[in-house]
TORPATI-355150 format. One record per residue (C-alpha): residue in one letter; x, y, z; chain. Coordinates in steps of 0.1 Angstrom, whole numbers. Layout:
// TORPATI-355150
<r><residu>A</residu><east>X</east><north>Y</north><up>Z</up><chaine>A</chaine></r>
...
***
This chain:
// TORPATI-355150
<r><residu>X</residu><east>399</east><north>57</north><up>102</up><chaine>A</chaine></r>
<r><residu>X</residu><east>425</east><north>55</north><up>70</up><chaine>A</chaine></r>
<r><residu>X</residu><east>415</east><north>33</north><up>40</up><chaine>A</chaine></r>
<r><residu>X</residu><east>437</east><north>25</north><up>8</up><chaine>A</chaine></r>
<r><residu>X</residu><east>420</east><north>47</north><up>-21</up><chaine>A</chaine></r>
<r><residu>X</residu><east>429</east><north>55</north><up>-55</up><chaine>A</chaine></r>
<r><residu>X</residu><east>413</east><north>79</north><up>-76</up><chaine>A</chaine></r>
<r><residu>X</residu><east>375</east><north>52</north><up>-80</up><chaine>A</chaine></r>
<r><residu>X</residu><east>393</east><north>26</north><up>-59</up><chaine>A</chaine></r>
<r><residu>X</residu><east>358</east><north>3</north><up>-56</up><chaine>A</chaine></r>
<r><residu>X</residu><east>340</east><north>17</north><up>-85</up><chaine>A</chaine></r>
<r><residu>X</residu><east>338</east><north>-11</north><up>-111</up><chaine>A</chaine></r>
<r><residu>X</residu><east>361</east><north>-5</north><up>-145</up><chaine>A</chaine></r>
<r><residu>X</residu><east>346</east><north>2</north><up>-180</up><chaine>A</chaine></r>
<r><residu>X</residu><east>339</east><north>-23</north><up>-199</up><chaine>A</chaine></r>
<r><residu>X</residu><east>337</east><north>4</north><up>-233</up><chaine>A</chaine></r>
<r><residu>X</residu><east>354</east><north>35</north><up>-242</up><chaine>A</chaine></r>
<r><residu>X</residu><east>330</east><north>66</north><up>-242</up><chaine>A</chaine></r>
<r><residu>X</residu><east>340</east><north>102</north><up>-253</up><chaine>A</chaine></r>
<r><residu>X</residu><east>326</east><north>132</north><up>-262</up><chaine>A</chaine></r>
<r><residu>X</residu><east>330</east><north>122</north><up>-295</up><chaine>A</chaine></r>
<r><residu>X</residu><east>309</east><north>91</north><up>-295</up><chaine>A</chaine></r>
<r><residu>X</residu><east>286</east><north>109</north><up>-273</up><chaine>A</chaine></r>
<r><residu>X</residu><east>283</east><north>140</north><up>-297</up><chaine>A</chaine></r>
<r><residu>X</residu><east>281</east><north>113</north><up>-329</up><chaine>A</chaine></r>
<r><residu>X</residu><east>257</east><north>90</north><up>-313</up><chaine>A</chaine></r>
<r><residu>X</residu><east>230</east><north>127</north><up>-308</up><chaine>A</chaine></r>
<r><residu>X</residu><east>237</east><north>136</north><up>-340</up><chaine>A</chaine></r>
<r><residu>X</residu><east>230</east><north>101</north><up>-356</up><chaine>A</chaine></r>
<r><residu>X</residu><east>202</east><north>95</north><up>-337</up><chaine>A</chaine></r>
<r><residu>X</residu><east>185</east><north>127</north><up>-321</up><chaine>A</chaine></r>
<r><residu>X</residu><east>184</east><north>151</north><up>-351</up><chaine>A</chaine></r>
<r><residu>X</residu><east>159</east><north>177</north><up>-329</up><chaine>A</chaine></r>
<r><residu>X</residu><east>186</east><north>176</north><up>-307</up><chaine>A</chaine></r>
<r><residu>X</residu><east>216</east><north>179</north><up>-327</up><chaine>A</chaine></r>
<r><residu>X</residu><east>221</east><north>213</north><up>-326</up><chaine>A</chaine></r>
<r><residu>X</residu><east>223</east><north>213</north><up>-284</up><chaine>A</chaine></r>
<r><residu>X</residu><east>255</east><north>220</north><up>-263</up><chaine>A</chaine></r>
<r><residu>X</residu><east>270</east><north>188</north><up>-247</up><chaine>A</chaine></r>
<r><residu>X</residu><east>291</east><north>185</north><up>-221</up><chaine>A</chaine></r>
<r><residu>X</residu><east>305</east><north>158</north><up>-197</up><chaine>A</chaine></r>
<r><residu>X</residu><east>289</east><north>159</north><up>-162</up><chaine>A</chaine></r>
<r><residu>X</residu><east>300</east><north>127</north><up>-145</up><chaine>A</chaine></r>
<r><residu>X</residu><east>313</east><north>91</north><up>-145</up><chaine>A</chaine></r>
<r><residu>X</residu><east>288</east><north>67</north><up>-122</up><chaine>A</chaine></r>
<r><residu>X</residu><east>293</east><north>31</north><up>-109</up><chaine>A</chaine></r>
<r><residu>X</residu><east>272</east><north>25</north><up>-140</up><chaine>A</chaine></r>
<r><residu>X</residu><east>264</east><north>53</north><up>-164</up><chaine>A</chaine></r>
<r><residu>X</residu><east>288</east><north>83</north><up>-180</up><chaine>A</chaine></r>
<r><residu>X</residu><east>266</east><north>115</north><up>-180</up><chaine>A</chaine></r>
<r><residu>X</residu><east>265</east><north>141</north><up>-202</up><chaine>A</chaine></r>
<r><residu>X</residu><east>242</east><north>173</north><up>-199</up><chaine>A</chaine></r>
<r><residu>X</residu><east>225</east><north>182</north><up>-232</up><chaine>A</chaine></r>
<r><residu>X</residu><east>216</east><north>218</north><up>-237</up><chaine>A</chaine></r>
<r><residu>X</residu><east>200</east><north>232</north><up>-205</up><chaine>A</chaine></r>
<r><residu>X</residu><east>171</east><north>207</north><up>-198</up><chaine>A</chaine></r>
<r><residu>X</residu><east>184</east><north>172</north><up>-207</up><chaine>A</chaine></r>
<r><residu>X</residu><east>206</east><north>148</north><up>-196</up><chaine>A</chaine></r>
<r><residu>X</residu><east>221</east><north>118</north><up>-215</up><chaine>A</chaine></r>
<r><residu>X</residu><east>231</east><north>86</north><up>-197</up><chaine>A</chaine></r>
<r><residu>X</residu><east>253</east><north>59</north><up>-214</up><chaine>A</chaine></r>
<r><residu>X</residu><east>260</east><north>26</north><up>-200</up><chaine>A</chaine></r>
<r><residu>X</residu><east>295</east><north>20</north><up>-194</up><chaine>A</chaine></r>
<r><residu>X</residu><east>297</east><north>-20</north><up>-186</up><chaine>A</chaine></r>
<r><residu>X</residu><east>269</east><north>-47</north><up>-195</up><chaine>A</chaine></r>
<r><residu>X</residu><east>249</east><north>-46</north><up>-161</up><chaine>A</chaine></r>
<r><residu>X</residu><east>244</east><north>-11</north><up>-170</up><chaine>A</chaine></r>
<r><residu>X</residu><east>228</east><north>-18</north><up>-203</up><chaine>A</chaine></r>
<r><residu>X</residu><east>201</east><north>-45</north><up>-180</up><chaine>A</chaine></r>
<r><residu>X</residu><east>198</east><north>-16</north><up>-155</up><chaine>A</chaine></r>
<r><residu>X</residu><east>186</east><north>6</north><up>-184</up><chaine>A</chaine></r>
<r><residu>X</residu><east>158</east><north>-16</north><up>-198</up><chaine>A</chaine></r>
<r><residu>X</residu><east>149</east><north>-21</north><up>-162</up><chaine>A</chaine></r>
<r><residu>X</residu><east>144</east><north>14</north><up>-152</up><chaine>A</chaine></r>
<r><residu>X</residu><east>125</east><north>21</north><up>-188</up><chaine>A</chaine></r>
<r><residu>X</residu><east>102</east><north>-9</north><up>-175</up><chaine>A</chaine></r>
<r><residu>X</residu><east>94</east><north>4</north><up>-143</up><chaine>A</chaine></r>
<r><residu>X</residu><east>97</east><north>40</north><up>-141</up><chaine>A</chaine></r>
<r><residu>X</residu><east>65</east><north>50</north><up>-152</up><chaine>A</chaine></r>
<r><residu>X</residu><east>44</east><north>24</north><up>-136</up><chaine>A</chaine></r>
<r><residu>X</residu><east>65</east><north>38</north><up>-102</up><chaine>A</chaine></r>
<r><residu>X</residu><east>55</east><north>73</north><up>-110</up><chaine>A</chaine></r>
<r><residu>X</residu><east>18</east><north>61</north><up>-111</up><chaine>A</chaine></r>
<r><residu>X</residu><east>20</east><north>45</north><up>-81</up><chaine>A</chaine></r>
<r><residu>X</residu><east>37</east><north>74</north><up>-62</up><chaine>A</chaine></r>
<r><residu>X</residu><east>24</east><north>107</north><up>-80</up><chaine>A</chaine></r>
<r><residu>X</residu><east>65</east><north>116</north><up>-86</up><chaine>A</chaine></r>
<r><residu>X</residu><east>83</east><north>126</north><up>-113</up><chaine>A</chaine></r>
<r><residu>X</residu><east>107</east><north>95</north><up>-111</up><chaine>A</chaine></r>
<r><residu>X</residu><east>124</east><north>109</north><up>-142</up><chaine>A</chaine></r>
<r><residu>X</residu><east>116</east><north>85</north><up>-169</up><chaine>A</chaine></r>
<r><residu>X</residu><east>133</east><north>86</north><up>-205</up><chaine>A</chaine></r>
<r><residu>X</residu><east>123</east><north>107</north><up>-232</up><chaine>A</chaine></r>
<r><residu>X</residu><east>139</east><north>90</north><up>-255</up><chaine>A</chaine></r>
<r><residu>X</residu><east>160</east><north>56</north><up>-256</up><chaine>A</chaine></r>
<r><residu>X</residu><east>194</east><north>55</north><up>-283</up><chaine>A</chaine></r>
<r><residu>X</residu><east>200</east><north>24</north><up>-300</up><chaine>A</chaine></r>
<r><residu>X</residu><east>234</east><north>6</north><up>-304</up><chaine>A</chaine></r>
<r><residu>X</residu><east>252</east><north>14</north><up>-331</up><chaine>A</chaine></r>
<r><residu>X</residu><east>291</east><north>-6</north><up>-347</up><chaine>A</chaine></r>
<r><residu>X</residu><east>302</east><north>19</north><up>-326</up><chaine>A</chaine></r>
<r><residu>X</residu><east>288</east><north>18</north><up>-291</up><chaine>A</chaine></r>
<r><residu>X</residu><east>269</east><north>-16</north><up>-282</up><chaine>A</chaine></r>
<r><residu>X</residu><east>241</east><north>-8</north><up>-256</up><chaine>A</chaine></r>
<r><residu>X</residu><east>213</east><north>14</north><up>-256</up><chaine>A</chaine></r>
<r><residu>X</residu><east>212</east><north>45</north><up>-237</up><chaine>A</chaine></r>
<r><residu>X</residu><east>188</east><north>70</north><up>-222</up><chaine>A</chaine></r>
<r><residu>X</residu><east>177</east><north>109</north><up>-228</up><chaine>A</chaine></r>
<r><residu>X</residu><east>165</east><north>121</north><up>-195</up><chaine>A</chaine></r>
<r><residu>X</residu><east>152</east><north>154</north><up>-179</up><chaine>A</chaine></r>
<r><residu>X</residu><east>176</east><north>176</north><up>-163</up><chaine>A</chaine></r>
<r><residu>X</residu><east>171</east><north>179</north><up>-125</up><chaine>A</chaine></r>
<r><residu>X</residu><east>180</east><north>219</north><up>-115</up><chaine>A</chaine></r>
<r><residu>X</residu><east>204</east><north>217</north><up>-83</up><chaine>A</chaine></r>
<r><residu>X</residu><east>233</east><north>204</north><up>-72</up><chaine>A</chaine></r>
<r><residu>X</residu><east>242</east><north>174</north><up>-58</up><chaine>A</chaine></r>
<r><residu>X</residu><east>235</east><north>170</north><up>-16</up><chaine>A</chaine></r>
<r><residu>X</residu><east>269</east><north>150</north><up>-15</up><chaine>A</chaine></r>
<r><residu>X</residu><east>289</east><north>185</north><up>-17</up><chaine>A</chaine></r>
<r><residu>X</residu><east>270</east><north>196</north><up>13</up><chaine>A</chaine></r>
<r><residu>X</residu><east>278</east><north>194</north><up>49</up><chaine>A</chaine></r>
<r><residu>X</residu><east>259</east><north>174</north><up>71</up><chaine>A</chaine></r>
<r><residu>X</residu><east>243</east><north>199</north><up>89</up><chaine>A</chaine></r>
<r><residu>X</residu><east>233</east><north>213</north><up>59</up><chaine>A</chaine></r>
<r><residu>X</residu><east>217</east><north>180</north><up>47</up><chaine>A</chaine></r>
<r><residu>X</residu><east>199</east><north>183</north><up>78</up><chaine>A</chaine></r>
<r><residu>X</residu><east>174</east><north>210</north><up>64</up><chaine>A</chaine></r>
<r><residu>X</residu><east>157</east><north>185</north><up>37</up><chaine>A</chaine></r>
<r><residu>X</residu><east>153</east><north>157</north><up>61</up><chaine>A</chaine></r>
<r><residu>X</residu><east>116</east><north>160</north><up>66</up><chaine>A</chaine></r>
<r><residu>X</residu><east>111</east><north>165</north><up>33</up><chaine>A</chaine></r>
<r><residu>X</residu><east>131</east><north>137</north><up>21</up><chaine>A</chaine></r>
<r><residu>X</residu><east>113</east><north>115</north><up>41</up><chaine>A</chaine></r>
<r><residu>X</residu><east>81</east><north>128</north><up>27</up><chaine>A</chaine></r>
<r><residu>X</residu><east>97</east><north>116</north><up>-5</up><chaine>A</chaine></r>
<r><residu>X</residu><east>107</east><north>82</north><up>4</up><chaine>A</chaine></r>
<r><residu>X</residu><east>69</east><north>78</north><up>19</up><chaine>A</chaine></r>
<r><residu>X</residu><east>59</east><north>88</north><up>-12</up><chaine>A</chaine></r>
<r><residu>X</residu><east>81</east><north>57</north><up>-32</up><chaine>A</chaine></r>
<r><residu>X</residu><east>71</east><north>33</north><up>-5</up><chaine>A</chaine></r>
<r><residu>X</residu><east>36</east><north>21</north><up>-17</up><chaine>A</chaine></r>
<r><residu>X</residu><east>29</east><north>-11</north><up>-25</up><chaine>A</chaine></r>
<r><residu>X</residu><east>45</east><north>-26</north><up>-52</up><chaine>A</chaine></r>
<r><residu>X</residu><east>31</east><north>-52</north><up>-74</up><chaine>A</chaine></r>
<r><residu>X</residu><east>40</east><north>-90</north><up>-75</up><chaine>A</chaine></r>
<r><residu>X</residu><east>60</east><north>-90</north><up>-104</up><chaine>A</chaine></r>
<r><residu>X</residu><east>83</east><north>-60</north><up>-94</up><chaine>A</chaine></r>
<r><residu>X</residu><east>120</east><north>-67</north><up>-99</up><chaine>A</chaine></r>
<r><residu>X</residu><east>135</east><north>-81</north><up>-70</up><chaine>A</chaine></r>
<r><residu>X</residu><east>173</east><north>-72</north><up>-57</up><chaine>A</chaine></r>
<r><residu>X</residu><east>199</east><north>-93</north><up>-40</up><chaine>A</chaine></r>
<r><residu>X</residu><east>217</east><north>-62</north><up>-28</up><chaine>A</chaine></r>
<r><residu>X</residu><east>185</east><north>-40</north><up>-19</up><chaine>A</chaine></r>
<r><residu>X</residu><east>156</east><north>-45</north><up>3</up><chaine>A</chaine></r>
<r><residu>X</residu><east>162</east><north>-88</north><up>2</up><chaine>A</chaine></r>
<r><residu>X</residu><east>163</east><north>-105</north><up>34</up><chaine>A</chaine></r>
<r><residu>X</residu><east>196</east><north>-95</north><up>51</up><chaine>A</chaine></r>
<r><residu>X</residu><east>209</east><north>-131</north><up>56</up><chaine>A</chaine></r>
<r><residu>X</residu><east>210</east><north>-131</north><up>16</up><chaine>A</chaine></r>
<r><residu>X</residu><east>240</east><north>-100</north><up>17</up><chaine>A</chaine></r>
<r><residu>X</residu><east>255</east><north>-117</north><up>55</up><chaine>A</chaine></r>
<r><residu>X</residu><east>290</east><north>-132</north><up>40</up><chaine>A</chaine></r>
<r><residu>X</residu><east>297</east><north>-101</north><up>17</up><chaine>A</chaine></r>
<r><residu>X</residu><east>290</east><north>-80</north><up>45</up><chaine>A</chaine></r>
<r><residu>X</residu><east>314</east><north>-103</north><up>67</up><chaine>A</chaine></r>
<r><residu>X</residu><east>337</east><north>-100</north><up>39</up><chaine>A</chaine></r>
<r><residu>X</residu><east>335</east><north>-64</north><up>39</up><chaine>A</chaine></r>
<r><residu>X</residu><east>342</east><north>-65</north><up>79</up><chaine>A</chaine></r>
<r><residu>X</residu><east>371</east><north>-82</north><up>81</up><chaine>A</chaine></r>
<r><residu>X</residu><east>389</east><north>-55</north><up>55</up><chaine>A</chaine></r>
<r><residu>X</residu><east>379</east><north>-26</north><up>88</up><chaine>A</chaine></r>
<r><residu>X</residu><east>407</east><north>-15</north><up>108</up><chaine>A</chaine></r>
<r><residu>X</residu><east>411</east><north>-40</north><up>137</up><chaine>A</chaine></r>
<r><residu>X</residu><east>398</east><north>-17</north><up>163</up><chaine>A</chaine></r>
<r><residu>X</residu><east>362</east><north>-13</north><up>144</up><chaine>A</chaine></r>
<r><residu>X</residu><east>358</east><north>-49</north><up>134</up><chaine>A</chaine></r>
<r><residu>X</residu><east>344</east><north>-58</north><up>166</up><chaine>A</chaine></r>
<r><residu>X</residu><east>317</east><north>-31</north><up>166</up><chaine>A</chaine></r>
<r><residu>X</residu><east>307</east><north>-34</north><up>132</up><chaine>A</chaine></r>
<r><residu>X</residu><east>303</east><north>-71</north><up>136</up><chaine>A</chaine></r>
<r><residu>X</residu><east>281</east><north>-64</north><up>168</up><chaine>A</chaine></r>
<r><residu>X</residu><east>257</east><north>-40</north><up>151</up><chaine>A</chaine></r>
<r><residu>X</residu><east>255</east><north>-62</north><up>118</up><chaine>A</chaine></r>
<r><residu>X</residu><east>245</east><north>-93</north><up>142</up><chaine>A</chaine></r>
<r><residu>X</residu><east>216</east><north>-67</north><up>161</up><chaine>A</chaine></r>
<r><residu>X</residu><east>208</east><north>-64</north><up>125</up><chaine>A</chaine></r>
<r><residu>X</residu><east>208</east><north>-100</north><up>120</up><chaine>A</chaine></r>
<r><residu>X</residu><east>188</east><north>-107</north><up>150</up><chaine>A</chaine></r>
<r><residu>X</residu><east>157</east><north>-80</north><up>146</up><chaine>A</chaine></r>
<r><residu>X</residu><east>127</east><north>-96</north><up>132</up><chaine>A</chaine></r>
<r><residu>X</residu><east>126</east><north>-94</north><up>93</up><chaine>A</chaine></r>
<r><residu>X</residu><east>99</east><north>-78</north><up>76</up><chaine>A</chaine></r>
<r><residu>X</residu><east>70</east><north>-94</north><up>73</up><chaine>A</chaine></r>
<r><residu>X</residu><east>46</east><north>-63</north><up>52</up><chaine>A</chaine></r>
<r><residu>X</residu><east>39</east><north>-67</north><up>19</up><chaine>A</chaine></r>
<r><residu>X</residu><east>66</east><north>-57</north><up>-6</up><chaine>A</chaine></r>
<r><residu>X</residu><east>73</east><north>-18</north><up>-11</up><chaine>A</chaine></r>
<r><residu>X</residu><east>93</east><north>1</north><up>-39</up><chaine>A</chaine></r>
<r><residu>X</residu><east>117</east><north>11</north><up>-32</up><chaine>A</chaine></r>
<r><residu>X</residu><east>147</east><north>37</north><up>-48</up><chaine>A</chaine></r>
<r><residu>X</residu><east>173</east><north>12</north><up>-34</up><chaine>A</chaine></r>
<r><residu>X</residu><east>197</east><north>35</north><up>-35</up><chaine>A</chaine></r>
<r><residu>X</residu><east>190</east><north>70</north><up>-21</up><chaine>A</chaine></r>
<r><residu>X</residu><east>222</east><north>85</north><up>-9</up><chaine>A</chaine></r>
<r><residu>X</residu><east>231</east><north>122</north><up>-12</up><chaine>A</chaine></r>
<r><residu>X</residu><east>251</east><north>117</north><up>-42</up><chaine>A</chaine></r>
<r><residu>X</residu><east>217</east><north>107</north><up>-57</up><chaine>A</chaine></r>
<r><residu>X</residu><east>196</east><north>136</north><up>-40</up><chaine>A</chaine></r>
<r><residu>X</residu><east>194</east><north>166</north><up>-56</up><chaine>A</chaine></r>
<r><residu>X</residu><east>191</east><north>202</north><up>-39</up><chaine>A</chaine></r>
<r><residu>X</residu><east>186</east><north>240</north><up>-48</up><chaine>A</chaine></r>
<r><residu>X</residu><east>193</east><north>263</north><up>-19</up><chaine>A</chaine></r>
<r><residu>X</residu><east>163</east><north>285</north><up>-2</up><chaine>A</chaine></r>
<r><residu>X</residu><east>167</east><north>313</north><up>15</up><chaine>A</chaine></r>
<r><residu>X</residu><east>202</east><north>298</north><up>23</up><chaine>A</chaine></r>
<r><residu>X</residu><east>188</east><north>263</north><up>32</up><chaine>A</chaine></r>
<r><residu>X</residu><east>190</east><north>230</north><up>13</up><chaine>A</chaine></r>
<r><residu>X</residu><east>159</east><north>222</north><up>-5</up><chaine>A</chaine></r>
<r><residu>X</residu><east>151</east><north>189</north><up>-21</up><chaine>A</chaine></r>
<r><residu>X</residu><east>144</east><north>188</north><up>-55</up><chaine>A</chaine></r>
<r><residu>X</residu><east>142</east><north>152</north><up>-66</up><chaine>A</chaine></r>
<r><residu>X</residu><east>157</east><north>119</north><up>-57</up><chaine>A</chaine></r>
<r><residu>X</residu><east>180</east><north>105</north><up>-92</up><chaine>A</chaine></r>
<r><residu>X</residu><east>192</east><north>80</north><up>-105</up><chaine>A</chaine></r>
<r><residu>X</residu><east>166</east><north>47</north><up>-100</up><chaine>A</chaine></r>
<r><residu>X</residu><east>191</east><north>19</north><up>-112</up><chaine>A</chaine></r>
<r><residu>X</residu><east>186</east><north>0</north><up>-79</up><chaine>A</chaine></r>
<r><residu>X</residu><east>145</east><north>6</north><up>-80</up><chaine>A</chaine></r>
<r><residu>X</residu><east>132</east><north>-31</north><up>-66</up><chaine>A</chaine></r>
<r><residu>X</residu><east>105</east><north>-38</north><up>-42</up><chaine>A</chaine></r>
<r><residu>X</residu><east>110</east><north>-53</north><up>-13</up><chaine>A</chaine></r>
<r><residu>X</residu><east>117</east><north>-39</north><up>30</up><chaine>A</chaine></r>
<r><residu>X</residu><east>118</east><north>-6</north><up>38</up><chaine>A</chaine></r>
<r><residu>X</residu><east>145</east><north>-8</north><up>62</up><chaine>A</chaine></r>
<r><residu>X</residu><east>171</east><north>-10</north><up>29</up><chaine>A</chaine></r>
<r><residu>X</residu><east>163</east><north>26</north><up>19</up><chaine>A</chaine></r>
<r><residu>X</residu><east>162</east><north>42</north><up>55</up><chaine>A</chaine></r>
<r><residu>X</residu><east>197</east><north>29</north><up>61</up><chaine>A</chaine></r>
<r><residu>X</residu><east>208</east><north>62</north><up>37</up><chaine>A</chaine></r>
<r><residu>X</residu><east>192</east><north>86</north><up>69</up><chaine>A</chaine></r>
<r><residu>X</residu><east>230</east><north>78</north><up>85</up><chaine>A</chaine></r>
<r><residu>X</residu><east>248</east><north>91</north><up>54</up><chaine>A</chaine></r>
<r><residu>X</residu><east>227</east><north>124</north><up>50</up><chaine>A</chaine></r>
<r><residu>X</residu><east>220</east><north>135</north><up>84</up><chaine>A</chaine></r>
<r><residu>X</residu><east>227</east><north>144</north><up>119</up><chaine>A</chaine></r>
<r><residu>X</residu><east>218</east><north>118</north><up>146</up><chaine>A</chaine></r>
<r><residu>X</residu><east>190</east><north>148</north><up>160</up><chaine>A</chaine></r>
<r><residu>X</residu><east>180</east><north>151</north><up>126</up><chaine>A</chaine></r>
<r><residu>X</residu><east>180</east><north>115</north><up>118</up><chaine>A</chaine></r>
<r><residu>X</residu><east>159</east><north>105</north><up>152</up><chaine>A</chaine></r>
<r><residu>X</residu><east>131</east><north>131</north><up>140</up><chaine>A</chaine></r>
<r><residu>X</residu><east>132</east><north>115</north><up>106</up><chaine>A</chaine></r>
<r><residu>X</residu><east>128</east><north>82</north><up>118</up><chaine>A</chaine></r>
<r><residu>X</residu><east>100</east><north>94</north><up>139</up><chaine>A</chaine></r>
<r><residu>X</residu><east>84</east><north>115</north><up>112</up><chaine>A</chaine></r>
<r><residu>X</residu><east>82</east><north>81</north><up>90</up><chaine>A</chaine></r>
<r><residu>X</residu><east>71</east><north>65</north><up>118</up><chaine>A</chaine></r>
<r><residu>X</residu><east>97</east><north>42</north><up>129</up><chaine>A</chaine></r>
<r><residu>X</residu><east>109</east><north>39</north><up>165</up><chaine>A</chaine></r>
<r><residu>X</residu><east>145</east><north>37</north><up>174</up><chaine>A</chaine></r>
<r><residu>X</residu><east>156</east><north>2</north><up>187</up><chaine>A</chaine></r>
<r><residu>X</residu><east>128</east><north>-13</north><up>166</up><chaine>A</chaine></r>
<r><residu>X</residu><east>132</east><north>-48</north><up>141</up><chaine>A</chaine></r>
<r><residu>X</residu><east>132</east><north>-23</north><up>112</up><chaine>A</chaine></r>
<r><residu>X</residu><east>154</east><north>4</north><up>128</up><chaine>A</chaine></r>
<r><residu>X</residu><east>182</east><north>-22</north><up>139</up><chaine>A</chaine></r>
<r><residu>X</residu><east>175</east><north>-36</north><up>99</up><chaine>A</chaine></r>
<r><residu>X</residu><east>183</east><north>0</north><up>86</up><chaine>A</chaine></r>
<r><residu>X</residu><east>212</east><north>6</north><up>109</up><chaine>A</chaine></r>
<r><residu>X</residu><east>228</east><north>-28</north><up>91</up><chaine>A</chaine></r>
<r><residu>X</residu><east>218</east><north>-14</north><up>61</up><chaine>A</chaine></r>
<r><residu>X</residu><east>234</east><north>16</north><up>70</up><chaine>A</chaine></r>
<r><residu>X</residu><east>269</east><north>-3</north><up>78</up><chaine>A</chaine></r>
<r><residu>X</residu><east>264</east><north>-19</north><up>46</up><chaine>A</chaine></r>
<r><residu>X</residu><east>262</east><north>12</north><up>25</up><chaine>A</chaine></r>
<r><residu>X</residu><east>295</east><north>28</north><up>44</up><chaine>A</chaine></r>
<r><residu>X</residu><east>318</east><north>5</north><up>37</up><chaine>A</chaine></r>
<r><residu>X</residu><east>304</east><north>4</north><up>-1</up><chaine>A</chaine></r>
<r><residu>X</residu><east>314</east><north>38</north><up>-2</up><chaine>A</chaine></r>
<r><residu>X</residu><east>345</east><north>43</north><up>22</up><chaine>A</chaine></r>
<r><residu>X</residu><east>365</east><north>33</north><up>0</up><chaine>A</chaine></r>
<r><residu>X</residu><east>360</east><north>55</north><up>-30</up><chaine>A</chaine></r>
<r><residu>X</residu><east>389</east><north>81</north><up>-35</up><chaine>A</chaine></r>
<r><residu>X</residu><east>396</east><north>108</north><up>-18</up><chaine>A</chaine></r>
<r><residu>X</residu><east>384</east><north>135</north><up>-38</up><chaine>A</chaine></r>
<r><residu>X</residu><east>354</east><north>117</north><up>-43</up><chaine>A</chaine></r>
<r><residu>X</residu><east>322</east><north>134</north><up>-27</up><chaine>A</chaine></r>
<r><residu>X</residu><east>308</east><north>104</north><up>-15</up><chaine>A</chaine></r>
<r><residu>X</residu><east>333</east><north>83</north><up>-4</up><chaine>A</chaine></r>
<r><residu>X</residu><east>343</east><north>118</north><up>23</up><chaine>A</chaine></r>
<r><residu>X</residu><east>306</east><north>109</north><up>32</up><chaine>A</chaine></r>
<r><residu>X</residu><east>312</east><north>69</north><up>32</up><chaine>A</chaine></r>
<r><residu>X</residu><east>337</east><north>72</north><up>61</up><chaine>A</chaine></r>
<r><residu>X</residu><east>325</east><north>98</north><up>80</up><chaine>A</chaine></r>
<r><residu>X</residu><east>292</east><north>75</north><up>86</up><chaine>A</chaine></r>
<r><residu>X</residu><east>315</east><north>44</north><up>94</up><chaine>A</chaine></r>
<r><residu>X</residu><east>330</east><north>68</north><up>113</up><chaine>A</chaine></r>
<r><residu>X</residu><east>299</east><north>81</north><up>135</up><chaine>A</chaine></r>
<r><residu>X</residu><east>283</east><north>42</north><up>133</up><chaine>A</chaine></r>
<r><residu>X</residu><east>312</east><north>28</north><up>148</up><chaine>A</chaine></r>
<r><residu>X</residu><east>317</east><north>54</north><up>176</up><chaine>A</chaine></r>
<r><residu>X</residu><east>281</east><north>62</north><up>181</up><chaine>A</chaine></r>
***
């Protein structure tokens, strides 16, 4: 399956210029205690630039407006979420202001050890399942009434139905018919009708974070909660098709419990087409869109 990339050929564009420069000036202006840390760049996001700061922080800066709202969002939440689920959801410890120079706030995080799960095989991925479903158990208590809702996460899925059309008709011809059968199986199962659960909304192994033990992938900590919203479960066990094998994904769908063929599991397996062709066509080098099409790949020839 061949798609036409460029180097972030459907990650969004910046809407200001950040450097180490402004970076460095905006810790030094701002963060005195910190001043005297190491900075480097780490990595450019859909939403954030990262830099790491000295060994245990990291420093997250908007890079377009709908970052900026995800920010404040995140600050909102995050702690109220780590409450409710007894994680360390990685809340700021410490928010920067705008300056003439850089107009949104941005966030001073903890560093996470590990390395990304992105860069591993999926095999490999396979050794964190259970407990990455122990995780995502964990996230998915009740959330309160007024807990920010998502139009692209854990909503009803009629509300995403013509962009995921839209996205559909852009598949090579000989997949368009069986991605537009398993999105209508998706369409079909019975929506969910439980109260409203948080959820990370967007837990794919670019966002899951491993150290190795004994040789084995061992989770550390789910990242990056831009997309937290409450709402069905199903949205956030659509990822089980990006990070694992289908053995491995079947006993993590039973460890949950959810049981294949289900309303929720033909809801996650939409979500899961959904979140493939998000990410299929990143460029090529770029860890997660390899991991994009090799699950449109395995959905569509499952």
């Amino acid at each position: 399956m061949s798609f036409q990339q460029g180097p972030n050929s459907a990650m969004p564009a910046a809407e200001v210029f950040i450097d180490w420069g402004l970076v460095h000036e905006l810790i030094s202006t701002q963060t005195r205690q910190w001043a005297g840390k190491s900075l480097t760049y780490l990595a450019t996001g859909w939403d954030n630039e990262v830099y790491r700061l000295g060994e245990d922080l990291l420093v997250r800066l908007p890079r377009r407006a709908l970052a900026e709202k995800i920010g404040r969002k995140e600050r909102k939440w995050l702690p109220r979420l780590s409450s409710d689920s007894g994680l360390d959801t990685g809340a700021p410890v410490f928010i920067g202001e705008p300056t003439a120079d850089y107009p949104f706030t941005f966030s001073i995080c903890r560093y996470v050890p590990g390395i990304s799960a992105a860069t591993l095989g999926r095999m490999q991925r396979d050794a964190y399942a259970p407990a990455f479903v122990d995780y995502l158990l964990a996230v998915h208590g009740p959330a309160p009434d007024d807990a920010p809702r998502s139009e692209f996460r854990g909503c009803e899925l009629q509300v995403v139905n013509q962009r995921t059309r839209e996205q559909i008709s852009q598949l090579p011809v000989t997949y368009r018919r069986v991605a537009q059968r398993i999105w209508e199986k998706a369409l079909e199962a019975d929506s969910y009708g439980g109260p409203p659960r948080w959820l990370h909304g967007d837990p794919h192994p670019h966002n899951t974070i491993v150290t190795s033990d004994a040789g084995k992938a061992k989770l550390s900590a789910l990242v990056d909660f831009g997309d937290l919203c409450a709402g069905d479960p199903a949205s956030d066990l659509g990822m089980l098709w990006m990070h694992f094998t289908e053995k491995q994904r079947e006993q993590a769908f039973q460890r949950y419990p959810v049981g294949l063929g289900t309303p929720c599991w033909m809801r996650a397996r939409g979500w899961a087409l959904r979140y493939a062709m998000l990410t299929a066509p990143l460029g090529a080098v770029d860890p997660l869109g390899q991991i994009g099409r090799d699950t449109l790949k395995l959905l569509l020839e499952e």
